[in-house]
N, CA, C and O atoms as CSV, one atom per row, in Angstrom:
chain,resi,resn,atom,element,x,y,z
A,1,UNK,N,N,-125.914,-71.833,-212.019
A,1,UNK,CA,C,-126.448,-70.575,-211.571
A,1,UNK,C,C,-125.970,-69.484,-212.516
A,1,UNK,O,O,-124.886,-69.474,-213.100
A,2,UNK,N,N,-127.090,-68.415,-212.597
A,2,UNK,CA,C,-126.949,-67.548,-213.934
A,2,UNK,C,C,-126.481,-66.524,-212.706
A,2,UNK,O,O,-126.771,-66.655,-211.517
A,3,UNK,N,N,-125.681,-65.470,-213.312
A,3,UNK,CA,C,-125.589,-64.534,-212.438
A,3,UNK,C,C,-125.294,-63.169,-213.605
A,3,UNK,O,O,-124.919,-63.375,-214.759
A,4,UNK,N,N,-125.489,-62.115,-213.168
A,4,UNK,CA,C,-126.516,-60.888,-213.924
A,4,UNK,C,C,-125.500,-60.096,-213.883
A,4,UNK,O,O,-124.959,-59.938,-212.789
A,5,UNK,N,N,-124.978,-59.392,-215.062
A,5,UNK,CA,C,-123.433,-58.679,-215.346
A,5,UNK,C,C,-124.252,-57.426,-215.647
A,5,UNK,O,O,-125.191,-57.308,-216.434
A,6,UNK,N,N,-123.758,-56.624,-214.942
A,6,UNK,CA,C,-124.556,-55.102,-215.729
A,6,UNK,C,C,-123.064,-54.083,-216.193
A,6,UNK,O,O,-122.191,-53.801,-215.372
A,7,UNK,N,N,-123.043,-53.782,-217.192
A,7,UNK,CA,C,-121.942,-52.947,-217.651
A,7,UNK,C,C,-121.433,-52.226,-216.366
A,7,UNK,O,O,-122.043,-51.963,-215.330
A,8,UNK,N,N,-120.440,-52.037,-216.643
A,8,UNK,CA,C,-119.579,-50.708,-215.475
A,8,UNK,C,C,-120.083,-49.313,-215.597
A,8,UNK,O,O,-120.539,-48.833,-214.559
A,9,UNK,N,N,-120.088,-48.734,-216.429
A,9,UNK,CA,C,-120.921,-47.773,-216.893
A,9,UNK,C,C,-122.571,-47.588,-215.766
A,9,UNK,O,O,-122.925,-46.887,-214.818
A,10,UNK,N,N,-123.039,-48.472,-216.448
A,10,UNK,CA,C,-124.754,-48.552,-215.468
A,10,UNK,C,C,-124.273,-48.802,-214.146
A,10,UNK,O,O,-124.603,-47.988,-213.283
A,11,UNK,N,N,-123.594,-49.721,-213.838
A,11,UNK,CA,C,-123.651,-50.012,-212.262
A,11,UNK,C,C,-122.736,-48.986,-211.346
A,11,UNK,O,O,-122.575,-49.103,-210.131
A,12,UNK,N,N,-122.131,-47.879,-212.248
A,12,UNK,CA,C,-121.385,-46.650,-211.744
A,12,UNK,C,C,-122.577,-45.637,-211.538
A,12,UNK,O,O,-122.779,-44.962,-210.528
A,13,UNK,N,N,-123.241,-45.662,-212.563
A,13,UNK,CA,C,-124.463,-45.191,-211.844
A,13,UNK,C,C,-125.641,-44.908,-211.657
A,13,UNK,O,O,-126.330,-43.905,-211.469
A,14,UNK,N,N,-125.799,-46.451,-211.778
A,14,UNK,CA,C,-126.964,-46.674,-209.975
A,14,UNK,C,C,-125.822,-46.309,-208.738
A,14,UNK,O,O,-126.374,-45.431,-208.075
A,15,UNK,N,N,-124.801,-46.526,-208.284
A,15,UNK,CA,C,-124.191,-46.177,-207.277
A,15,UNK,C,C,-124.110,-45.133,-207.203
A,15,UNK,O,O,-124.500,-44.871,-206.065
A,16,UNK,N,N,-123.724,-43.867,-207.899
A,16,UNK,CA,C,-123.913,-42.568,-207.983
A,16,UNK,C,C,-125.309,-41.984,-207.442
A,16,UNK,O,O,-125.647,-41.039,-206.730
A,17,UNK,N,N,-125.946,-43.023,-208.136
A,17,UNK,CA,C,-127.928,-42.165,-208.017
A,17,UNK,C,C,-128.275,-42.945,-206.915
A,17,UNK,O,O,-129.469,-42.808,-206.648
A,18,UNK,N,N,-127.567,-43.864,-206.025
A,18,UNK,CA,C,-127.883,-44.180,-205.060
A,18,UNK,C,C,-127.345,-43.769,-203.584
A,18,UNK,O,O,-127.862,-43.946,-202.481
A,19,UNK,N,N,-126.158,-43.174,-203.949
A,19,UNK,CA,C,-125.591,-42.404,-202.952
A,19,UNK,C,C,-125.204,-40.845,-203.157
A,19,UNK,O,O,-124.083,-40.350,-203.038
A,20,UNK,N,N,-126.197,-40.314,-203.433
A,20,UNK,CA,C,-126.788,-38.839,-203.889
A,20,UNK,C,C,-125.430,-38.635,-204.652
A,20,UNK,O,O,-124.704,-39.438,-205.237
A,21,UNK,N,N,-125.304,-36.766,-204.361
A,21,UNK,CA,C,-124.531,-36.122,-204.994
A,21,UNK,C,C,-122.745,-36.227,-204.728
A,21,UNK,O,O,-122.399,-36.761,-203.675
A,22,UNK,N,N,-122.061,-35.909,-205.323
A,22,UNK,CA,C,-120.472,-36.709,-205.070
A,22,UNK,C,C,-119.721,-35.758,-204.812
A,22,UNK,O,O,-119.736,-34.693,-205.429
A,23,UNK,N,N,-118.872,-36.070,-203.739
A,23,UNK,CA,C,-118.018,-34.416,-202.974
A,23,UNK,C,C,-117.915,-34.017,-203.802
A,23,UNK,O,O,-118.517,-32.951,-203.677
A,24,UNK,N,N,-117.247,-34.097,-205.481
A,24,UNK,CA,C,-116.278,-33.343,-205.997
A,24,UNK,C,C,-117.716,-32.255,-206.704
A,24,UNK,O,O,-117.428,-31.058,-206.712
A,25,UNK,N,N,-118.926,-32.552,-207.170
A,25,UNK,CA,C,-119.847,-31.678,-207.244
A,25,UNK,C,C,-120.464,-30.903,-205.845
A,25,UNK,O,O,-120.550,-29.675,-205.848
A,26,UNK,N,N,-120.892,-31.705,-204.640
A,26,UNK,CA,C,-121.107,-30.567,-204.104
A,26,UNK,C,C,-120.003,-29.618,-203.301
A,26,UNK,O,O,-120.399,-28.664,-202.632
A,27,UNK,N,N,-118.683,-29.924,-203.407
A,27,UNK,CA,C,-117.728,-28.901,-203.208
A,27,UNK,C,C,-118.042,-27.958,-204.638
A,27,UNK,O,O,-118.529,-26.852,-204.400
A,28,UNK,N,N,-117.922,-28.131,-205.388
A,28,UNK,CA,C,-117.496,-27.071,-206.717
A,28,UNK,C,C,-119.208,-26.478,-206.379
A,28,UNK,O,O,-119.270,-25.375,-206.923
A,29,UNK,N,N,-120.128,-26.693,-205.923
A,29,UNK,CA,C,-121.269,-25.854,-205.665
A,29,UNK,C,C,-121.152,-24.940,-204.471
A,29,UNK,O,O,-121.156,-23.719,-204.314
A,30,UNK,N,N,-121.086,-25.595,-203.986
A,30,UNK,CA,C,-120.697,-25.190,-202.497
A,30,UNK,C,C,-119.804,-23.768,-202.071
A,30,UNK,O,O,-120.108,-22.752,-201.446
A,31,UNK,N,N,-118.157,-24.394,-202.950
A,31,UNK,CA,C,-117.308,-23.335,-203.166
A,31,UNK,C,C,-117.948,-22.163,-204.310
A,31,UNK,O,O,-117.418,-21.074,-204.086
A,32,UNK,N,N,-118.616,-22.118,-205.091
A,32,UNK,CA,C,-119.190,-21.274,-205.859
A,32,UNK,C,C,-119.787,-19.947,-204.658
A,32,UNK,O,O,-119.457,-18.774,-204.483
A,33,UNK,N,N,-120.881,-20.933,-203.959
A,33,UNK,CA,C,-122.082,-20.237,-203.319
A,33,UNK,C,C,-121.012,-19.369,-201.974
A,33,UNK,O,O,-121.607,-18.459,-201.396
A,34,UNK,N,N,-119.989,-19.553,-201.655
A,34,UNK,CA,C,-119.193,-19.019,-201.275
A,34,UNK,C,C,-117.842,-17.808,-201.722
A,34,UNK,O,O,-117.139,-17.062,-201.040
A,35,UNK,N,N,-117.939,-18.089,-203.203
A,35,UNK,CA,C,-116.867,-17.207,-203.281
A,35,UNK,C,C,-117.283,-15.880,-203.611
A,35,UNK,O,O,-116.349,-15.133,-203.904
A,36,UNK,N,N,-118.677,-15.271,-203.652
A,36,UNK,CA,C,-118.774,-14.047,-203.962
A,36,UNK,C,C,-120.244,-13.909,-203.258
A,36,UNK,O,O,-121.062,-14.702,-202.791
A,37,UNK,N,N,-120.144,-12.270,-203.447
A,37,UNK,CA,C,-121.207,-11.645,-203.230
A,37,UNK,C,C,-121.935,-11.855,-201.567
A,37,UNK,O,O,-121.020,-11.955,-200.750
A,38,UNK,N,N,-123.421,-11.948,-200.860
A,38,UNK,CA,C,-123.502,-12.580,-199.915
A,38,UNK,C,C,-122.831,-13.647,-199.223
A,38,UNK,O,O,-122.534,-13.814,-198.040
A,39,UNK,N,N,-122.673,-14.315,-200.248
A,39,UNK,CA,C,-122.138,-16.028,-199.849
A,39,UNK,C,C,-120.382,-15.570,-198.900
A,39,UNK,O,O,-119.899,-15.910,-197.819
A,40,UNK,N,N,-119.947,-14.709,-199.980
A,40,UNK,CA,C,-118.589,-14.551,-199.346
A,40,UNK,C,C,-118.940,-14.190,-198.395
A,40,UNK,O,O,-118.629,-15.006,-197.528
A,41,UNK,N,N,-119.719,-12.946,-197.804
A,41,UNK,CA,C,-119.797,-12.179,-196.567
A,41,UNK,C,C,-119.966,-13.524,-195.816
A,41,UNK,O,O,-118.860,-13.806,-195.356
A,42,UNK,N,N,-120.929,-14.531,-195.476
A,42,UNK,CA,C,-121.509,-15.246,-195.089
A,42,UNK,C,C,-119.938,-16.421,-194.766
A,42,UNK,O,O,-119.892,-17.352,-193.962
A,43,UNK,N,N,-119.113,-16.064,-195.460
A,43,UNK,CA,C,-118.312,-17.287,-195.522
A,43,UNK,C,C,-116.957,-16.693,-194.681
A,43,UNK,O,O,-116.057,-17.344,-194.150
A,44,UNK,N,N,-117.156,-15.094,-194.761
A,44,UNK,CA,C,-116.065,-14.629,-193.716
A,44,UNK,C,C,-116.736,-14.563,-192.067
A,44,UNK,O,O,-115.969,-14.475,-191.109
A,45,UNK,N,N,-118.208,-14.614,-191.886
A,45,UNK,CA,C,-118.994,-14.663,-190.882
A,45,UNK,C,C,-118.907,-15.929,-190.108
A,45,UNK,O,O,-118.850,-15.971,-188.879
A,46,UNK,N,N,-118.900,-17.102,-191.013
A,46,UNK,CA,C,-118.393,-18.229,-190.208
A,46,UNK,C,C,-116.945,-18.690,-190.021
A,46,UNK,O,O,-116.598,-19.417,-189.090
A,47,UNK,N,N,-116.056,-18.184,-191.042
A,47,UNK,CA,C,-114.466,-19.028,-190.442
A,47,UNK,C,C,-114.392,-18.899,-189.423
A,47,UNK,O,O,-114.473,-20.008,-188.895
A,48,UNK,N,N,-114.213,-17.761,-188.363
A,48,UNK,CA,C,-113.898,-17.819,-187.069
A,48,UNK,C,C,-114.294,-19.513,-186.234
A,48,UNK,O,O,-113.635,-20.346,-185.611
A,49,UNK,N,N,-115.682,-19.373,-186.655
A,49,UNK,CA,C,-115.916,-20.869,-186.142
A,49,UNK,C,C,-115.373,-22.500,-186.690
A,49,UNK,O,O,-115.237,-23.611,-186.178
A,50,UNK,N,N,-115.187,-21.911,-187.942
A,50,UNK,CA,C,-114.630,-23.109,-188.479
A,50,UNK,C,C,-113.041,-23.242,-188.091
A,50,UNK,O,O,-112.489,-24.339,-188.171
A,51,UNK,N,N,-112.637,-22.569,-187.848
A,51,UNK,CA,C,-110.939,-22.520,-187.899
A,51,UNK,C,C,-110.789,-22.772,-186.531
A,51,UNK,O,O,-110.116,-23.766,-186.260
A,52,UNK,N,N,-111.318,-22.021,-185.454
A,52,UNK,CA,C,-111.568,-22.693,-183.923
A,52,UNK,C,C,-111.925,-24.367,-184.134
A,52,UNK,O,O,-110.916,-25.026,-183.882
A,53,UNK,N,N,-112.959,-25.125,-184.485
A,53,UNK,CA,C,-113.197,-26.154,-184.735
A,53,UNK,C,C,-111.240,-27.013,-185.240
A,53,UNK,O,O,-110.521,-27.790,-184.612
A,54,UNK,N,N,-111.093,-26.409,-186.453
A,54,UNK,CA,C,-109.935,-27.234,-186.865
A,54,UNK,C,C,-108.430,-26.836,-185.820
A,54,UNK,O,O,-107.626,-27.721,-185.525
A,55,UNK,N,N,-108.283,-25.552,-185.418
A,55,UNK,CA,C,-107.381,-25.563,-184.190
A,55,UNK,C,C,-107.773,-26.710,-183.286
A,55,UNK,O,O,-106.888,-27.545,-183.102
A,56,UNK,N,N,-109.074,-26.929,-182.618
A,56,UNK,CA,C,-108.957,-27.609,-181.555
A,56,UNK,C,C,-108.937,-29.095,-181.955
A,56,UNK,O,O,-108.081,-29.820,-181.448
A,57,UNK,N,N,-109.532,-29.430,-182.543
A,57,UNK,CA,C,-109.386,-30.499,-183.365
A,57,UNK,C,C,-108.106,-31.335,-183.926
A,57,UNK,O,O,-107.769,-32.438,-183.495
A,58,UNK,N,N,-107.579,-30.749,-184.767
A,58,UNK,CA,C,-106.065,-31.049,-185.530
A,58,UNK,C,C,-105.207,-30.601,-185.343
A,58,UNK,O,O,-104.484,-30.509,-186.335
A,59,UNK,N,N,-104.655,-30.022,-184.052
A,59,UNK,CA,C,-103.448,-29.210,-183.831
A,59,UNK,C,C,-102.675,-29.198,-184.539
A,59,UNK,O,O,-102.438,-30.283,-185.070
A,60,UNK,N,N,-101.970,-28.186,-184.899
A,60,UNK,CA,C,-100.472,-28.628,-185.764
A,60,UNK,C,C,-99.642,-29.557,-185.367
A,60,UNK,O,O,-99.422,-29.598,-184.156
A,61,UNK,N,N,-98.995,-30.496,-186.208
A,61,UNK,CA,C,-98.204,-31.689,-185.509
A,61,UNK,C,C,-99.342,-32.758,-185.203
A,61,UNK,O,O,-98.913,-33.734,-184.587
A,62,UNK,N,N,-100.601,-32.784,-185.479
A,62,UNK,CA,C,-101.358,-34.137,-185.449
A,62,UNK,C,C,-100.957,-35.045,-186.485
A,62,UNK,O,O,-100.838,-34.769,-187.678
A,63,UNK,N,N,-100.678,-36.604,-185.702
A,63,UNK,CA,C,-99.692,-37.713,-186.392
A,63,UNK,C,C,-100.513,-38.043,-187.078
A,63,UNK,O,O,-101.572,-38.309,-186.510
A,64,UNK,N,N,-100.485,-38.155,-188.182
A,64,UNK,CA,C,-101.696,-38.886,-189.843
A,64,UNK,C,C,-102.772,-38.074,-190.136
A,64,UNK,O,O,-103.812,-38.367,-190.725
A,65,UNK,N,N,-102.310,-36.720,-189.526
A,65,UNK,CA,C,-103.361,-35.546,-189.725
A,65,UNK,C,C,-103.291,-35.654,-191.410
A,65,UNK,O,O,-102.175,-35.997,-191.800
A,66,UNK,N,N,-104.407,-35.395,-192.608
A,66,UNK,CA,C,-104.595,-34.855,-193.712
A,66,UNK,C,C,-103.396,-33.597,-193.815
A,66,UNK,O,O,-102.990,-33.093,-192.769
A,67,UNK,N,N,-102.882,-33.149,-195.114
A,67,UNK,CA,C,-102.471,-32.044,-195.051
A,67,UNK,C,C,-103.694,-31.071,-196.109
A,67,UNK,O,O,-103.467,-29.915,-196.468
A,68,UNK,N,N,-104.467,-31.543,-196.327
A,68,UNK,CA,C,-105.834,-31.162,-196.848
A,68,UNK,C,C,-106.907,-31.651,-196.419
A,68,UNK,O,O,-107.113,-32.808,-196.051
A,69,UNK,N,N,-107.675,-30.702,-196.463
A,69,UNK,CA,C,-108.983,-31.388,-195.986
A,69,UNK,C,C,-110.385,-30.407,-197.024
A,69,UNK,O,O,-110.410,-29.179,-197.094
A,70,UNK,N,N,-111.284,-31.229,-197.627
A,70,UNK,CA,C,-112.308,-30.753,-198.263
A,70,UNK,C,C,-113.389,-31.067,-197.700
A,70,UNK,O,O,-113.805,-32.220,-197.588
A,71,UNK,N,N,-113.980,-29.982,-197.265
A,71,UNK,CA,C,-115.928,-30.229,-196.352
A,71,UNK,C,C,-116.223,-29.188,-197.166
A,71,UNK,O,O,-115.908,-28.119,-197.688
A,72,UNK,N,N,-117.318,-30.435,-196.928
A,72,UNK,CA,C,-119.013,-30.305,-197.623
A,72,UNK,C,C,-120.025,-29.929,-196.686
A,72,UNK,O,O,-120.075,-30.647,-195.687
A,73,UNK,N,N,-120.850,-28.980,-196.753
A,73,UNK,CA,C,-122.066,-29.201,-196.254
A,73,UNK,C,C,-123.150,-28.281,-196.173
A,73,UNK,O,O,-122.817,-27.109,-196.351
A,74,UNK,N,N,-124.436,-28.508,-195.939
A,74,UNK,CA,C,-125.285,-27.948,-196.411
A,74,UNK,C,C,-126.204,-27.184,-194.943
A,74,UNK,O,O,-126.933,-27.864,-194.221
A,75,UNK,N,N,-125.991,-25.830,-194.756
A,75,UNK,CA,C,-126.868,-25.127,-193.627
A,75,UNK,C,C,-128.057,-24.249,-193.959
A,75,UNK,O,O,-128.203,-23.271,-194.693
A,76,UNK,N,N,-129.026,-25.090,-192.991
A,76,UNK,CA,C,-130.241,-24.972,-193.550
A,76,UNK,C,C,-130.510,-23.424,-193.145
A,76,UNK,O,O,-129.705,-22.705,-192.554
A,77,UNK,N,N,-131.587,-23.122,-193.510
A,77,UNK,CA,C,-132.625,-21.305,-192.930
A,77,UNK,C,C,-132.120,-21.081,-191.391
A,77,UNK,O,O,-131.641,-19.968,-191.173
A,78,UNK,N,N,-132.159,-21.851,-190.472
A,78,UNK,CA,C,-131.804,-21.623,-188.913
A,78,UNK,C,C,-130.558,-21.581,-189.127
A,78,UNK,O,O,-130.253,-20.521,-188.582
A,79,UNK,N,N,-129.536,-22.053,-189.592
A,79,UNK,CA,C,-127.789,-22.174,-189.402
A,79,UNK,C,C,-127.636,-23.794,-189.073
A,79,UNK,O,O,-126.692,-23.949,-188.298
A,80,UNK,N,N,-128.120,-24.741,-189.340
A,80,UNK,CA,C,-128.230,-26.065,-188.755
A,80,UNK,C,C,-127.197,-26.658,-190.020
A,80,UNK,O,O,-127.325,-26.408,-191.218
A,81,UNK,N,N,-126.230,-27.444,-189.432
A,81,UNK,CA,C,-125.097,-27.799,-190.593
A,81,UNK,C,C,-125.963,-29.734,-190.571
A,81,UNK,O,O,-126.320,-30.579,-189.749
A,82,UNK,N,N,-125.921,-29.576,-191.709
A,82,UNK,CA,C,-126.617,-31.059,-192.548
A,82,UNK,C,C,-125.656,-31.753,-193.925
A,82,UNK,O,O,-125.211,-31.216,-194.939
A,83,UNK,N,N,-125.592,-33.098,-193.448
A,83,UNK,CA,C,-124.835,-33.664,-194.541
A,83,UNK,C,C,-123.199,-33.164,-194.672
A,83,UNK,O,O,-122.554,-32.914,-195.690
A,84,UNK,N,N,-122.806,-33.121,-193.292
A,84,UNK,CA,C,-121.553,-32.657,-193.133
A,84,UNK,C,C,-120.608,-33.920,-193.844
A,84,UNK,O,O,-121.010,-35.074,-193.993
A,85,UNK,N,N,-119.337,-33.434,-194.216
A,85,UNK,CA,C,-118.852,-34.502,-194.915
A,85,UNK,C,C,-117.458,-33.636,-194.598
A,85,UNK,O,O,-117.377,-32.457,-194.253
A,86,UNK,N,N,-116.524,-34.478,-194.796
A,86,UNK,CA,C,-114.775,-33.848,-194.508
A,86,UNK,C,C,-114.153,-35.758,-194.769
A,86,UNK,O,O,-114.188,-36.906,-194.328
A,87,UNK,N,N,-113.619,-34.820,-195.865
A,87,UNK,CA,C,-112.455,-35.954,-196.514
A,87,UNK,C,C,-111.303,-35.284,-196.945
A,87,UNK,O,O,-111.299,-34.205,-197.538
A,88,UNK,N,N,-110.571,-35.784,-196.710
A,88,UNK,CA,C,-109.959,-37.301,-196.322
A,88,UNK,C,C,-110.835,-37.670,-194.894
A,88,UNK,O,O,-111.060,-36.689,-194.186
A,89,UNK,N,N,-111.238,-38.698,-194.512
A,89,UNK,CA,C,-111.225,-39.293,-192.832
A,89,UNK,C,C,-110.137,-39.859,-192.529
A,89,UNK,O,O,-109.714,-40.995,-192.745
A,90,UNK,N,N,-109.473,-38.464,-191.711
A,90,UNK,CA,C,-108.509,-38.505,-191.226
A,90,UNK,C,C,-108.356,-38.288,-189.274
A,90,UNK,O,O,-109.412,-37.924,-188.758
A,91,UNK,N,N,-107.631,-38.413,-188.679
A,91,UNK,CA,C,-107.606,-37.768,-187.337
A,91,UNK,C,C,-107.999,-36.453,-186.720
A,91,UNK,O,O,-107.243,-35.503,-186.927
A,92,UNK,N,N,-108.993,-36.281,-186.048
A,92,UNK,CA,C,-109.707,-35.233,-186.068
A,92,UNK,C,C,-110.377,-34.490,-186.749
A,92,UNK,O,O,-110.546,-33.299,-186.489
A,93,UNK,N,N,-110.909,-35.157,-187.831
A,93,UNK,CA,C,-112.484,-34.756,-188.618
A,93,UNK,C,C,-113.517,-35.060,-187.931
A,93,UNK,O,O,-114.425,-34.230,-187.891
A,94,UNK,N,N,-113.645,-36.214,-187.269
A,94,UNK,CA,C,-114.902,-36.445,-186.560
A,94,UNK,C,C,-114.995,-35.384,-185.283
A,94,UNK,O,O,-115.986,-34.821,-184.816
A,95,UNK,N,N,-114.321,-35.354,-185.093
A,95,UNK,CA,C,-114.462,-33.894,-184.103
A,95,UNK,C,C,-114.998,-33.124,-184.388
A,95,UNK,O,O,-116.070,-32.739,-183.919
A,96,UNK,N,N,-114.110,-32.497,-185.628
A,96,UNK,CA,C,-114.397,-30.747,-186.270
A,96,UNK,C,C,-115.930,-31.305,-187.007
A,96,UNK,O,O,-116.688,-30.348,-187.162
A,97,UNK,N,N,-116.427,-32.415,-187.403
A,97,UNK,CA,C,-117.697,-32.243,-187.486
A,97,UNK,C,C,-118.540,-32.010,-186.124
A,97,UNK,O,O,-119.440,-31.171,-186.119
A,98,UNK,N,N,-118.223,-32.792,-184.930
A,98,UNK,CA,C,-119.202,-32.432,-184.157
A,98,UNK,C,C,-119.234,-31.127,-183.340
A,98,UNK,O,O,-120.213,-30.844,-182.649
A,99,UNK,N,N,-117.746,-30.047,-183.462
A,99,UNK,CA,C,-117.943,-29.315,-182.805
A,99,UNK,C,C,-118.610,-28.015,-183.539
A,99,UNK,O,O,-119.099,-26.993,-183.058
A,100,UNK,N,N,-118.380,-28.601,-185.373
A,100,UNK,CA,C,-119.656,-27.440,-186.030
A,100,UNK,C,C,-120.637,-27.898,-186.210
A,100,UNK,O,O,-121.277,-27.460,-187.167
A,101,UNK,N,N,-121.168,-28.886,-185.466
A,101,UNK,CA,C,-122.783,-29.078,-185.376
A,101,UNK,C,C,-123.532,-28.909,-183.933
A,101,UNK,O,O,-124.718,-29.043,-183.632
A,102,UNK,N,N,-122.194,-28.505,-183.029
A,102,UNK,CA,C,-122.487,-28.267,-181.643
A,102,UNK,C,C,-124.132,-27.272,-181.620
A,102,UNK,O,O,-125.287,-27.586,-181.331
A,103,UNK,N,N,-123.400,-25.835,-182.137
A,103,UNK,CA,C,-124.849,-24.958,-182.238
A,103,UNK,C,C,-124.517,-24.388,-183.699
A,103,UNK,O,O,-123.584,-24.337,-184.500
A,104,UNK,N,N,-125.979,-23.952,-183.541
A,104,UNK,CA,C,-126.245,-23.416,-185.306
A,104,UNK,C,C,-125.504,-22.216,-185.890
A,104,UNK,O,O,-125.226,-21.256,-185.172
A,105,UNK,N,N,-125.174,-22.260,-187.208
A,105,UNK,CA,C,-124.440,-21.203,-187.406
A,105,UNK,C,C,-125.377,-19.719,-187.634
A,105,UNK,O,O,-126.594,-19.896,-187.703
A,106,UNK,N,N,-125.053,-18.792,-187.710
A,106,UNK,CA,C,-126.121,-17.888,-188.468
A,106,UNK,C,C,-126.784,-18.005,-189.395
A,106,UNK,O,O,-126.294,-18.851,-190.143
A,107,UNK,N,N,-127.438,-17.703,-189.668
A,107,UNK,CA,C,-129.178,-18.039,-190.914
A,107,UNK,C,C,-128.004,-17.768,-191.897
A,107,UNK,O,O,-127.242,-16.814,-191.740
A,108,UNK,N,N,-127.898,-18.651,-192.913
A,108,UNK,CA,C,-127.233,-18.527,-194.116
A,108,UNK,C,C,-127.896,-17.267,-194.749
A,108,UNK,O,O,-128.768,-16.607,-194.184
A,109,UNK,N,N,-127.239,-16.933,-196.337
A,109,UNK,CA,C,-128.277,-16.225,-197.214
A,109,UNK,C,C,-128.458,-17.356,-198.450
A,109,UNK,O,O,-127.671,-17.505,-199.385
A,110,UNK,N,N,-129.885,-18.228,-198.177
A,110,UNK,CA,C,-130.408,-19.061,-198.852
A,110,UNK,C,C,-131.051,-18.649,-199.821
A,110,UNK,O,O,-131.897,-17.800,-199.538
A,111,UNK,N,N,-130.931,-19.056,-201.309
A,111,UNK,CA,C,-131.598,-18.804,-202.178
A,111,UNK,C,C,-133.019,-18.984,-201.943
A,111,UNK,O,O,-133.485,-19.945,-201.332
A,112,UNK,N,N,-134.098,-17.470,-202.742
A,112,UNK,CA,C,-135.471,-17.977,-202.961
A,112,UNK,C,C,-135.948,-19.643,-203.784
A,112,UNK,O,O,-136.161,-19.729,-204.993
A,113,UNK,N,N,-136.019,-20.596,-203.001
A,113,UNK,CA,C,-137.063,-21.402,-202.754
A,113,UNK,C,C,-135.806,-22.684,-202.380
A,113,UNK,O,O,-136.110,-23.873,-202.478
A,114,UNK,N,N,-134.981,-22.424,-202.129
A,114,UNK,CA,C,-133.833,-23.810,-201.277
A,114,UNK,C,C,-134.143,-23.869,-200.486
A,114,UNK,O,O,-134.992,-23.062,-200.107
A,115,UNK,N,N,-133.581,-25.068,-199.506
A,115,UNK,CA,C,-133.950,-25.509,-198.615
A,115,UNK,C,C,-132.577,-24.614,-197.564
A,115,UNK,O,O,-132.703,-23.924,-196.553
A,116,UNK,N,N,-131.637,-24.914,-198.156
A,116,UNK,CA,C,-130.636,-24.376,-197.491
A,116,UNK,C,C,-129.286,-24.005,-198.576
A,116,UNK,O,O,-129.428,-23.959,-199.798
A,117,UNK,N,N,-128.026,-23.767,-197.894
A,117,UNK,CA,C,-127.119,-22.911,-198.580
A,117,UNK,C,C,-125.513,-23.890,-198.358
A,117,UNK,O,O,-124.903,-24.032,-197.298
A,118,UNK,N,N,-125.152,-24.438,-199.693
A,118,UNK,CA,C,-124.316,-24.761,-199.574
A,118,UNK,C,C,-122.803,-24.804,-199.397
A,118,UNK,O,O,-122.408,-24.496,-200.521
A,119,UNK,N,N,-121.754,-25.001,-198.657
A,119,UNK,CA,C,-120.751,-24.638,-198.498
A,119,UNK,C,C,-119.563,-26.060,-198.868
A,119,UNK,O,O,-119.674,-27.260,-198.618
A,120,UNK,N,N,-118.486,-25.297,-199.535
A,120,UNK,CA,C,-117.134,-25.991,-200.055
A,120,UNK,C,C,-116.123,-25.579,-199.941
A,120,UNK,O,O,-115.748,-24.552,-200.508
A,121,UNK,N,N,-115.428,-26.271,-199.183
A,121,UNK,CA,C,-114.281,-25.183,-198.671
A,121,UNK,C,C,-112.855,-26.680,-199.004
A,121,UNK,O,O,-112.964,-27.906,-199.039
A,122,UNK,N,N,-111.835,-25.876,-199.159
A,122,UNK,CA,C,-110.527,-26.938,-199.334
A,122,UNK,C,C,-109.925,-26.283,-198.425
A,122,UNK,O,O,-110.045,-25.059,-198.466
A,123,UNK,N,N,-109.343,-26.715,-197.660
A,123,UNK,CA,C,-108.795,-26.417,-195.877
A,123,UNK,C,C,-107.137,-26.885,-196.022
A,123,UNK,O,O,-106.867,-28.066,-196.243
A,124,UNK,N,N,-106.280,-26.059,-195.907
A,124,UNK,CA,C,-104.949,-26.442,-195.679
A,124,UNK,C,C,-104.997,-26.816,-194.335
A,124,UNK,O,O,-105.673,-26.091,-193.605
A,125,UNK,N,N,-104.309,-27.998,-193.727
A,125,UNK,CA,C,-104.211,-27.952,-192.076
A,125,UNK,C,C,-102.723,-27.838,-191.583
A,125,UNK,O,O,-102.502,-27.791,-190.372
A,126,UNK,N,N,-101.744,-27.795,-192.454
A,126,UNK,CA,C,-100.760,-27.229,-191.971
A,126,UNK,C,C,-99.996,-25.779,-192.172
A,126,UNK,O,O,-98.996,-25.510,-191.507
């Protein structure tokens, strides 16, 4: 039996182009579309909710809590959080994703012709 070797190189990525874009790009987009101008306003408009989310979530003193945490994600024209992502998966991420997908955030300020507005944030949790 022949079996089919494809360089490391190529088969890094097809895996790449098969599992879209890679935290460490859409954080560095994300964090961009956040650090100035609208985006910032937009990004001091939601912490309240995000930081409620990670209080209730990761209390201080959570055992194998991350002491970092980097989310990704993309909120569409309504405030609808899509392609949420938080790594490390650690103890109480799956939470703080579902309690910021509970309800929508405010209408981002989405670029003319996106679909939606991306966010990157690096989160101390202690």
């Amino acid at each position: 039996m022949r079996v089919l070797a494809l360089p490391c190189a190529l088969l890094c990525a097809l895996f790449v182009a098969a599992c879209g874009a890679s935290l460490a790009t859409r954080y560095e987009a994300g964090n961009r579309a956040v650090s100035d101008g609208e985006g910032a306003l937009y990004f001091i408009l939601i912490s309240p909710r995000i930081q409620r989310a990670l209080n209730d979530c990761i209390p201080a003193g959570t055992p194998g809590a991350a002491p970092v945490l980097v989310l990704v994600a993309d909120v569409t024209r309504g405030g609808e959080m899509q392609d949420v992502d938080i790594e490390p998966d650690s103890p109480g991420t799956d939470c703080v994703v579902q309690r910021l997908r509970e309800r929508p955030l405010p209408p981002p300020p989405v670029a003319a012709g996106a679909a939606s507005f991306p966010i990157g944030l690096r989160i101390e949790t202690k």
